[in-house]
C-alpha positions in Angstrom: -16.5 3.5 -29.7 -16.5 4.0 -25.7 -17.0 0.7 -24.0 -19.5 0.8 -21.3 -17.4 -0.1 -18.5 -20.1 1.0 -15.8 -22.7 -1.4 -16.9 -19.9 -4.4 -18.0 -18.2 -3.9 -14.6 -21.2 -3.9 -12.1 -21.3 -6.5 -9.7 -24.6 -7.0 -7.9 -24.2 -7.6 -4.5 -26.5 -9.8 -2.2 -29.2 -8.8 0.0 -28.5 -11.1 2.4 -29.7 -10.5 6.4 -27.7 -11.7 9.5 -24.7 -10.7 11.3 -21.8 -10.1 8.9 -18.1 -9.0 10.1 -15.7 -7.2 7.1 -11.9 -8.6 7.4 -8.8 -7.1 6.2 -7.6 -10.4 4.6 -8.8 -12.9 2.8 -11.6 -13.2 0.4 -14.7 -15.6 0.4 -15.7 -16.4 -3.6 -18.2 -13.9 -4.9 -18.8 -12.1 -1.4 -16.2 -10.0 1.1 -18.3 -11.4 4.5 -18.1 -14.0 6.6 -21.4 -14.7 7.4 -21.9 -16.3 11.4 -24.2 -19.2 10.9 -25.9 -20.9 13.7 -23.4 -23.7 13.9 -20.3 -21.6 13.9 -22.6 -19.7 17.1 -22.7 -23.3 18.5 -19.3 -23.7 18.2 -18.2 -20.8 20.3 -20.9 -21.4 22.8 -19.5 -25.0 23.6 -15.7 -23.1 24.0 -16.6 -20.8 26.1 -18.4 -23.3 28.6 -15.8 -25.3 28.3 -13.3 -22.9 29.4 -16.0 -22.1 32.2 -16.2 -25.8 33.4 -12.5 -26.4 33.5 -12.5 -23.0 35.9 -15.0 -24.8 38.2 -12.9 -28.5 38.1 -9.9 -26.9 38.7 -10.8 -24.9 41.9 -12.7 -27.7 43.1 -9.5 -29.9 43.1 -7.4 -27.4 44.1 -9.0 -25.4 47.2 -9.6 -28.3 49.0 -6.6 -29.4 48.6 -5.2 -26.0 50.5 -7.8 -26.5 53.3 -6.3 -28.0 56.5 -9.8 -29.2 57.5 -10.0 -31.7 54.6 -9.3 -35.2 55.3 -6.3 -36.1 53.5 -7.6 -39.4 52.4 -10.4 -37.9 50.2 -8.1 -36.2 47.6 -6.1 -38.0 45.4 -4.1 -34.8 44.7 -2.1 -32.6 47.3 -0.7 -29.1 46.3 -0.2 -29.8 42.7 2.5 -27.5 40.8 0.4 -28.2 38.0 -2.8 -29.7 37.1 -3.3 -31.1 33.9 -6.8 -31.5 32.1 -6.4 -35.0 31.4 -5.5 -35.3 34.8 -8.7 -33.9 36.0 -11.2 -35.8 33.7 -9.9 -39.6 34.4 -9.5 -38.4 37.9 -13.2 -37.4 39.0 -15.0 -38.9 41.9 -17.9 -40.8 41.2 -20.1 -38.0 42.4 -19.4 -35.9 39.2 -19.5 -38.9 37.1 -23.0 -37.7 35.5 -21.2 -33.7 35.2 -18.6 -35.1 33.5 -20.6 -37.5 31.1 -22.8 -33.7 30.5 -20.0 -32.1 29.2 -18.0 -34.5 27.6 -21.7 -34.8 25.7 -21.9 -30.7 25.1 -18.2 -31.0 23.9 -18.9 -33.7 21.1 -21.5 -31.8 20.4 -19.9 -28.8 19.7 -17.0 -30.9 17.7 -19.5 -32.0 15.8 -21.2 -28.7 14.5 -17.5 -27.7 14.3 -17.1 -30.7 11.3 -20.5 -29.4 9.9 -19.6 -26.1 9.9 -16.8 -27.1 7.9 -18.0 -29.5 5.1 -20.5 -26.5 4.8 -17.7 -24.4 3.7 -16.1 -27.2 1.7 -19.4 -27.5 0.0 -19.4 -23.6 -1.1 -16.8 -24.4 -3.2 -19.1 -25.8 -6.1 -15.5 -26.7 -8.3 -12.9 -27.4 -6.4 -10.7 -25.9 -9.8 -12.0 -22.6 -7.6 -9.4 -23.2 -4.8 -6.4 -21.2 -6.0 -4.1 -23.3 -7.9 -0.5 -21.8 -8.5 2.6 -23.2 -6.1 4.0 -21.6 -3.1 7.1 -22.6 -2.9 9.0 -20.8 -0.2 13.0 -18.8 -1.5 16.1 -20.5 -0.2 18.6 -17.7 1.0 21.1 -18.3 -1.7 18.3 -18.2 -4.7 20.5 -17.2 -7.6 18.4 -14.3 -9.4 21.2 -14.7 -12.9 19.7 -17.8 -13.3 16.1 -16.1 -13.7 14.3 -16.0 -17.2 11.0 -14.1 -17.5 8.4 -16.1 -18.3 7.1 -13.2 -20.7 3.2 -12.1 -20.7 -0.3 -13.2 -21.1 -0.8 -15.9 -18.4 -2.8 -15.6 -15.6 -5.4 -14.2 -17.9 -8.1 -15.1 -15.6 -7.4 -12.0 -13.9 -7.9 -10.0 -16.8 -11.3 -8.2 -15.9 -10.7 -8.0 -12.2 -12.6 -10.6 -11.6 -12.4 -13.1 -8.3 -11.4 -16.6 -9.7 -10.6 -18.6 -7.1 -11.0 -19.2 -3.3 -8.4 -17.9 -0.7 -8.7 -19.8 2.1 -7.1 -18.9 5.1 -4.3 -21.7 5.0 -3.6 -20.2 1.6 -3.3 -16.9 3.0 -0.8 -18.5 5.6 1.5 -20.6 3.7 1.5 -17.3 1.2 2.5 -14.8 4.5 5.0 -18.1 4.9 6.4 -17.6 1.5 6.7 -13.9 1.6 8.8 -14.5 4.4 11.6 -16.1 2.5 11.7 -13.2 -0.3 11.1 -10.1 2.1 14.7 -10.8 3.2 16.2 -10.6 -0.3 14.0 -7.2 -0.7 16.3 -6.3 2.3 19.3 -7.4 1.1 18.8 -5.2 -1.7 18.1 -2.4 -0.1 21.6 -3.6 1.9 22.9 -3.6 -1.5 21.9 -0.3 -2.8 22.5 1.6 0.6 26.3 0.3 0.9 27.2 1.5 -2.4 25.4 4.8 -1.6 27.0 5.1 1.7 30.9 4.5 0.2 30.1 6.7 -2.7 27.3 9.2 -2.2 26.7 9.5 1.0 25.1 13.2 2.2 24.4 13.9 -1.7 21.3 13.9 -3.4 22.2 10.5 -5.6 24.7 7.8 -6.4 25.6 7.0 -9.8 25.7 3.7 -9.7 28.0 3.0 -12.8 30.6 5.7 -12.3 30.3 4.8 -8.3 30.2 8.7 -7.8 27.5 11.1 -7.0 25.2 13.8 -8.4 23.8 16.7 -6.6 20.5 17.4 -8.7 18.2 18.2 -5.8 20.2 20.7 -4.3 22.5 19.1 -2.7 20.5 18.2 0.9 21.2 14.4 0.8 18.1 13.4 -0.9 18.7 10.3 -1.2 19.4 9.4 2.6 16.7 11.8 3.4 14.1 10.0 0.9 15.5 6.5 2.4 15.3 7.1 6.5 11.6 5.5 6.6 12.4 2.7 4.2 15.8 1.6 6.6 13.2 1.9 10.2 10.5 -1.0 8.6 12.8 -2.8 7.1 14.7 -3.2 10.7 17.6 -1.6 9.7 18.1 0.3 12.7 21.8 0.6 12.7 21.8 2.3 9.2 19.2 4.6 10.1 20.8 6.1 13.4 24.0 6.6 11.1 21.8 8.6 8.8 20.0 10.3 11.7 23.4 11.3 13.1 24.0 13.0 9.5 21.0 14.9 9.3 21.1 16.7 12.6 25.1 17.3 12.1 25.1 18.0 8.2 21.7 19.0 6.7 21.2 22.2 6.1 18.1 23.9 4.2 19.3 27.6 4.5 20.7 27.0 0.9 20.9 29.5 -2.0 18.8 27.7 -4.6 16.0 27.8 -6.2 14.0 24.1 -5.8 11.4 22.4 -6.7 8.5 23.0 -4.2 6.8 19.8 -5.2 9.7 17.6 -5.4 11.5 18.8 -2.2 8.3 18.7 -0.6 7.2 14.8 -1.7 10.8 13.7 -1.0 12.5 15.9 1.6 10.0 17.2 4.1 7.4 14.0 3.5 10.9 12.1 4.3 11.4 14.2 7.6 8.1 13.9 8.8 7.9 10.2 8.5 11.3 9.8 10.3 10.0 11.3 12.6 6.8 10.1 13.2 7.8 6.6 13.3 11.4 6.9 15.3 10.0 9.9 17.5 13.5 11.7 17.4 13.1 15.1 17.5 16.0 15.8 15.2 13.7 15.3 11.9 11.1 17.3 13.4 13.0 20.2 14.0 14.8 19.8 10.4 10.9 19.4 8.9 10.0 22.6 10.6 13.1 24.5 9.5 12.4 23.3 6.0 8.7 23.6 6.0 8.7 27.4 6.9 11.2 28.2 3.6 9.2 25.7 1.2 5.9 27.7 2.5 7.2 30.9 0.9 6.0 28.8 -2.3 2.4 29.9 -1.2 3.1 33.7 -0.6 2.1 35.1 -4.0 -1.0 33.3 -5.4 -3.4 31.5 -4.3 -1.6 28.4 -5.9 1.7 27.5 -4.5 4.4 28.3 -6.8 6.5 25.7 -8.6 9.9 26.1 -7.7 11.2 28.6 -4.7 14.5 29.8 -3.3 15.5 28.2 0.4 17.6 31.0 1.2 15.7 34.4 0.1 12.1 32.6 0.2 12.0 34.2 -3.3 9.2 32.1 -5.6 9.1 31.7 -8.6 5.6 31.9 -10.4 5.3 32.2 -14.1 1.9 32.2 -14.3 0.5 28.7 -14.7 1.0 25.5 -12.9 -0.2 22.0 -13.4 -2.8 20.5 -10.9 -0.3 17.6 -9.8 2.4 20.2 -8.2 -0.6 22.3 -6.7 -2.3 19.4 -5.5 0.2 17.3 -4.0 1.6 19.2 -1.0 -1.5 18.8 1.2 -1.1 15.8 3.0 2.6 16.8 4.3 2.1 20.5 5.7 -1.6 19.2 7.1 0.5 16.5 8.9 3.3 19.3 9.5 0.6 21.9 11.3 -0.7 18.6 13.2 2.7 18.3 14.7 3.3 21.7 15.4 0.5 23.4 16.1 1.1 25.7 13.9 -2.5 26.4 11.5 -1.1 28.4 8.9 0.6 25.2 6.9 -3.1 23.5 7.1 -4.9 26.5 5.9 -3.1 27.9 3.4 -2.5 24.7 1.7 -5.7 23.0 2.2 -6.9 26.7 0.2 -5.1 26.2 -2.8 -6.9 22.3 -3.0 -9.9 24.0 -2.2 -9.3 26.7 -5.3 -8.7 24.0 -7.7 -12.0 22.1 -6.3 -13.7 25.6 -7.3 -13.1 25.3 -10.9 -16.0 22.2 -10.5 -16.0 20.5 -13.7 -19.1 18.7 -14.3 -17.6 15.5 -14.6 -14.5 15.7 -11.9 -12.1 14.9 -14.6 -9.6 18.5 -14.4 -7.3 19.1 -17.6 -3.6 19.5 -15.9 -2.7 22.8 -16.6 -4.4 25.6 -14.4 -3.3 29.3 -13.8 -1.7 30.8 -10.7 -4.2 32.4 -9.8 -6.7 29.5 -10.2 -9.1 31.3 -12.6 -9.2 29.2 -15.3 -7.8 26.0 -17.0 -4.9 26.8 -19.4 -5.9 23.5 -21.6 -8.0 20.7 -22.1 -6.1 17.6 -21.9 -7.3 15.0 -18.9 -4.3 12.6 -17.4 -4.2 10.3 -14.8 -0.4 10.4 -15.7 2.5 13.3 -15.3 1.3 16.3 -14.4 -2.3 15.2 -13.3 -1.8 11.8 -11.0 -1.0 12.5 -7.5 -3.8 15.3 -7.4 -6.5 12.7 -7.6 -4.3 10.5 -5.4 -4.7 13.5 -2.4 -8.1 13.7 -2.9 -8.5 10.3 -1.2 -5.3 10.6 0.7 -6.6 13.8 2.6 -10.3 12.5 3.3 -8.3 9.4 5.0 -4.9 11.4 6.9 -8.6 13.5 8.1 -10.1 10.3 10.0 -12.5 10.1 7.1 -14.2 13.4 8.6 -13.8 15.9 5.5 -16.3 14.7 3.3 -15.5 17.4 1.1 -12.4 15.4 -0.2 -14.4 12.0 -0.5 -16.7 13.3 -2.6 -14.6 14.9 -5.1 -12.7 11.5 -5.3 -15.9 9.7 -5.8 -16.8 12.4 -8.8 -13.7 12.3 -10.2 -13.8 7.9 -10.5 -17.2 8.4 -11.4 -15.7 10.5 -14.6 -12.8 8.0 -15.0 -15.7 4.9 -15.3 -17.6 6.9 -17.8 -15.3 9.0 -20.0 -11.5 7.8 -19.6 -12.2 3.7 -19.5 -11.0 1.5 -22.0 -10.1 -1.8 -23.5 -7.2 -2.8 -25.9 -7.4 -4.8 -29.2 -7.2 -8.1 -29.2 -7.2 -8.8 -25.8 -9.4 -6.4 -23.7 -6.8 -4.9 -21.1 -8.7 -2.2 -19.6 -6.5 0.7 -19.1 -6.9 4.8 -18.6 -6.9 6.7 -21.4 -5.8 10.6 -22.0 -8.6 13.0 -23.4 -8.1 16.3 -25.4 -11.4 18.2 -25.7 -13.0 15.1 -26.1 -11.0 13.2 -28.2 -9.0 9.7 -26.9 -5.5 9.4 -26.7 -4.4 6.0 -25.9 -1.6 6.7 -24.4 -0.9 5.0 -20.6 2.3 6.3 -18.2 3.3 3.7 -16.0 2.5 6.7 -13.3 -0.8 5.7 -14.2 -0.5 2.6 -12.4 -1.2 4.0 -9.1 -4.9 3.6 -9.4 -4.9 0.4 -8.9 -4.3 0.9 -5.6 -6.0 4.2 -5.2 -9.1 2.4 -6.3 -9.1 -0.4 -4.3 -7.9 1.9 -1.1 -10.7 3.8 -2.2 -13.6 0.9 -2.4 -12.0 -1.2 0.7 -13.2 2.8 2.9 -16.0 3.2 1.0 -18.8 5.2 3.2 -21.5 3.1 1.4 -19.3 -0.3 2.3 -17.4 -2.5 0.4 -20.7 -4.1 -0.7 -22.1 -1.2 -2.6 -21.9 -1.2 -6.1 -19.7 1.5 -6.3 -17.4 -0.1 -4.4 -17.8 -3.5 -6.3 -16.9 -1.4 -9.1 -14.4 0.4 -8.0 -12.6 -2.7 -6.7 -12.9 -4.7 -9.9 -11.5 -1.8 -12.1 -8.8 -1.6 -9.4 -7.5 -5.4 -10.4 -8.2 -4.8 -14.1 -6.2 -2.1 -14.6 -3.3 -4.2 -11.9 -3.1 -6.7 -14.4 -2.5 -4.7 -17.3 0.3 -3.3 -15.6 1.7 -6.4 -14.8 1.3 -7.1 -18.5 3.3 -3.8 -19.4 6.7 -5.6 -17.2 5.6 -9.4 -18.4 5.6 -8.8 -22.4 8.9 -6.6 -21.7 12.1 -9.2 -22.4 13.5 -7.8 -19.7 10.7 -8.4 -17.1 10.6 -4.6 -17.0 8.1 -2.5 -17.8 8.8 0.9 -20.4 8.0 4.7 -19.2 4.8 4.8 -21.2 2.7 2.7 -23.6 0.1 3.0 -26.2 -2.6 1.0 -26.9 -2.6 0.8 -30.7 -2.0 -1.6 -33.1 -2.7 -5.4 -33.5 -0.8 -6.5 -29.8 -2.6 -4.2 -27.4 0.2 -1.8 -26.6 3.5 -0.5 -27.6 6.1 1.0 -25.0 7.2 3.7 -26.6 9.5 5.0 -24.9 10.9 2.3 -23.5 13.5 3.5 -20.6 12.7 2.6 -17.0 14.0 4.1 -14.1 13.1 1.6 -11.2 9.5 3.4 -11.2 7.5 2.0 -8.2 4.2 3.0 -9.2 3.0 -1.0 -9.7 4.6 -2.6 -7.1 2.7 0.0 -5.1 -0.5 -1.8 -6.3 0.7 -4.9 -5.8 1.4 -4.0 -2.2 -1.8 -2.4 -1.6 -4.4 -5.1 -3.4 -2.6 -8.1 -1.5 -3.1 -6.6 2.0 -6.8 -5.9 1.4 -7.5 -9.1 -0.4 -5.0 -11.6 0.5 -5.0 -13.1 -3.0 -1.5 -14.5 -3.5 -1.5 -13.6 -7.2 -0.1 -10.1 -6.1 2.9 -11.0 -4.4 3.6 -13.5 -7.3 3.9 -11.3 -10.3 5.5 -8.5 -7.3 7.9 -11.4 -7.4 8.6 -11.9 -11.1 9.7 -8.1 -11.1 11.6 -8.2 -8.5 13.9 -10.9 -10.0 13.7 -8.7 -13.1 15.6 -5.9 -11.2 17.8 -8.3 -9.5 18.6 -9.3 -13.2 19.1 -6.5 -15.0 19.6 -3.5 -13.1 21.8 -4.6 -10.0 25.1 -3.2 -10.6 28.2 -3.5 -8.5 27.4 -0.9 -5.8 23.6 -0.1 -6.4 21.2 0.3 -9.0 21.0 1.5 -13.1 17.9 2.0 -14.9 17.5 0.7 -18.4 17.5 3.0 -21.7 15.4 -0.1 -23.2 13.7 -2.3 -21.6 13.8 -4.8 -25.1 17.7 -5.0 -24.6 19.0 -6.3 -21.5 22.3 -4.2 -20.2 21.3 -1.3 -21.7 21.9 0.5 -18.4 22.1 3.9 -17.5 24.1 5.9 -14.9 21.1 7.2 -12.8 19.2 5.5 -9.7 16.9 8.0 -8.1 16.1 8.3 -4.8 12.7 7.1 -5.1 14.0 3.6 -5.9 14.7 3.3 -2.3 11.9 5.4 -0.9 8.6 3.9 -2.9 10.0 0.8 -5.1 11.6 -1.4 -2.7 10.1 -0.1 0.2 6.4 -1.1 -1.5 8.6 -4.6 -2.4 9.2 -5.2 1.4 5.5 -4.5 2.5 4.1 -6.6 -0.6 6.6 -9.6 1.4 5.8 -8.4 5.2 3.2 -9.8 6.7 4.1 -8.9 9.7 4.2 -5.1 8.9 3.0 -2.4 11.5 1.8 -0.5 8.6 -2.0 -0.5 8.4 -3.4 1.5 5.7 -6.9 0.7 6.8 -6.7 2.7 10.7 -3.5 3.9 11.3 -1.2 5.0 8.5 -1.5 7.2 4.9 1.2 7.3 2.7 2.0 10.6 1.0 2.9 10.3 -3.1 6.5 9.5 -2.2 5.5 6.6 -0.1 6.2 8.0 3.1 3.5 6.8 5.9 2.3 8.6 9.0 -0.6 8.5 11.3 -3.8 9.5 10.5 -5.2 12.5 12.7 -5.1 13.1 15.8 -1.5 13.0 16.4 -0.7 14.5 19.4 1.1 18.3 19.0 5.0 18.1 20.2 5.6 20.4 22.7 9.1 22.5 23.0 
């Protein structure tokens, strides 16, 4: 029997009146405004005359004191260096006795509606069991991750149904950035880690193998795995690294090869890689490499109106045979859009937004497309509905373009807003015994309870997408998209907590008398959770998300650190079972998102500023100025 999510879900929202101002962090219990109140007015009224009055004081003492008409033996103060306030109040003639007396008055006054202000805030909290309970306690540098045990899974159950159950205040907040601190430099030394042993062994090839301390060439051969990692070494400050790299690409990298790639893979990784390089270091070495590589991927979308799903970067021959999924068609947008912004050149925005816009033509009623779709974007070639491979990142662009757009082509928006719509009434489900909601898969109609760990993007995507809602966070369909968002978070922290590694499997399926089953159970350092860790902890400032980020990190640490890099498991139920294989996206997305979850004092801002494309590259939202040559 479908649960009603919709009506189980809904949070009414208050129709409160007065002055309200929306934050990026931090949450209030039950509400996502900070509402002004007339003693918090009172408050800034009283610091702002203050300031004013000091101004007045302070010129008073100090131009006369300049002015060789002044008798000398009327100021107790001749051309001060430096003036003090304390100075000034004990030091009044008795002439402004009565101003001072006035505003010593106005400022006890204000102090005062400063203490009310705060007991009424105190008072809010009707239990004080509300105030978020669980320890901070900051990472020394040597913290030894072998002695790490997970704790295994269903704690922190209160976070179950997305709900909001405690209070983050804003010391909270700051002792959490405080925290983060400490572990955002052993993210970095992992990333240290991973890069040296890539560097010695691998460097300029697609992958290192991080057992046989070799390399593999799987992509091509066009350094993948540096090219994948160049934003990932700029935010985490390793500048030195990334020059080295930099130096490689412009003297080495060459996309004038005779093979046949993968458009969307060489596209998500390699150009999005590029672009991002270049958009945040401004060297004009990645763009010209992103142009050179973007005109020979485009021959992808000579044939049909979809792109086609693997092409040759010498002969710009494609290869079409005669279906696609919606995932590879839909997922090249945001990287030639931000390509033609750079460049000037149109043709990568039009003809790629046209193949989105073909698939957005096929309109079904309830914005939930089965994956497969032929070339020619005529007609679905079956009826299965995933949020996992195959189907994920299209839904992802849907949001992703309306934003990299300035929130301008509603066109996008509103097929996002269908397509969660369809998710909330078809797709949404709970387990048995517990009730973790999770996505399900659909057939013509019928449920398969099957969950990727892809999946667990839309936890972010969701709360990205109620956080810019164009009805506001307050609207109910924001309230609900938000609250799914952490519901389907948790279960995904579930999926690495019941693990006995820490980690979580490739897939699960909710069947049986224990919620789910991983089945299968290999992981290879996906970064799909972490991403929603990341994303839910900068709009909400709830410290719960950089906690469990935490307890998978050390998992990693644990289990798939290896001499010179990183393994992924063959079973996530057996600790070293590890396997000779680290892709590039471990760098990229996984500990890149593990940095950001720790970095509070990131220049990304995925609210304004920056959109990440489905390889966790971030650049600037339009307009970004064109570079000229």
């Amino acid at each position: 029997e479908r649960h009603n999510y919709a009506a189980i879900m809904m949070r009414q929202t208050s129709g409160g009146v007065g002055p309200t101002l929306h934050r990026r962090r931090g949450t209030k219990k039950k509400s996502s405004r900070i509402k002004v109140t007339q003693n918090a007015l009172l408050v800034l009224m009283a610091l702002c005359l203050a300031v004013f009055v000091m101004g007045i004081m302070v010129g008073s003492r100090i131009v006369p004191a300049a002015s060789t008409s002044l008798d000398k033996s009327s100021s107790s103060v001749s051309s001060p260096d430096h003036i003090g306030v304390d100075h000034l109040l004990s030091d009044r003639t008795a002439g402004n006795a009565n101003e001072m007396k006035e505003m010593q008055n106005f400022l006890r006054r204000g102090a005062a509606a400063a203490k009310t202000e705060e007991v009424a805030i105190a008072e809010e909290i009707e239990d004080p069991a509300n105030i978020y309970p669980y320890d901070l306690v900051p990472e020394s540098p040597d913290h030894d991750f072998r002695s790490w045990s997970p704790p295994g899974g269903d704690r922190y159950t209160e976070y179950k149904d997305g709900d909001d159950p405690y209070v983050i205040t804003p010391s909270i907040i700051a002792k959490s950035d405080d925290v983060a601190r400490t572990r955002r430099e052993h993210v970095k030394n992992a990333m240290k880690h991973a890069w040296g042993g890539y560097k010695k062994y691998a460097f300029g090839h697609d992958e290192v193998a991080p057992l046989n301390k070799s390399y593999k060439d799987g992509w091509g051969g066009m350094g993948t795995t540096l090219v994948d990692s160049l934003d990932t070494l700029w935010l985490m400050d390793m500048k030195e690294e990334f020059w080295e790299a930099r130096d490689w690409v412009r003297d080495h990298l060459k996309s004038d090869i005779p093979q046949t790639v993968s458009t969307f893979e060489t596209t998500i990784r390699s150009l999005g890689g590029l672009l991002a390089a270049y958009d945040w270091s401004g060297d004009k070495t990645f763009y010209d490499k992103a142009l050179d590589l973007g005109e020979r991927l485009f021959h992808a979308f000579d044939n049909n109106v979809l792109p086609s799903r693997s092409v040759n970067l010498h002969t710009g021959t494609a290869v079409s045979p005669g279906s696609t999924n919606i995932a590879e068609a839909g997922t090249l947008q945001v990287e030639f859009r931000f390509l033609a912004e750079v460049t000037g050149q149109k043709k990568f925005k039009e003809k790629s937004e046209r193949a989105f816009e073909a698939l957005r033509k096929l309109n079904p009623d309830n914005g939930l497309f089965p994956y497969l779709v032929s070339s020619g974007a005529t007609s679905f070639r079956n009826a299965v509905v995933t949020f996992g491979a195959m189907g994920d990142s299209f839904y992802e662009y849907m949001l992703k373009l309306w934003l990299q757009g300035g929130k301008k082509e509603t066109v996008y928006r509103d097929m996002w807003d269908k397509s969660m719509n369809g998710v909330h009434d078809e797709l949404l489900k709970q387990s048995n015994p517990h009730g973790l909601w999770y996505i399900a898969e659909t057939n013509r109609g019928s449920i398969n309870p099957k969950f990727d760990h892809l999946v667990c993007f839309m936890g972010g995507a969701l709360a990205l997408g109620a956080y810019t809602d164009p009805k506001g966070l307050d609207s109910s369909r924001a309230q609900r998209d938000l609250k799914t968002a952490k519901a389907l978070t948790y279960t995904c922290y579930q999926m690495y907590a019941r693990a006995k590694t820490g980690i979580s499997p490739e897939m699960v399926r909710f069947t049986g008398s224990n919620d789910f089953k991983g089945t299968p159970k290999y992981y290879i350092l996906r970064p799909e959770t972490v991403e929603s860790l990341f994303i839910l902890n900068y709009l909400t400032g709830d410290p719960i998300y950089r906690e469990w980020g935490w307890e998978i990190f050390q998992s990693i640490e644990k289990y798939c650190k290896t001499e010179i890099a990183y393994a992924s498991l063959t079973n996530v139920d057996e600790p070293g079972s590890v396997e000779d294989r680290m892709e590039s996206f471990f760098l990229a997305e996984t500990l890149k998102y593990l940095y950001l979850l720790f970095d509070p004092d990131t220049e990304v801002d995925i609210l304004n500023k920056h959109v990440f494309n489905t390889e966790a590259h971030p650049t600037r939202i339009f307009p970004v100025p064109v570079v000229k040559t």
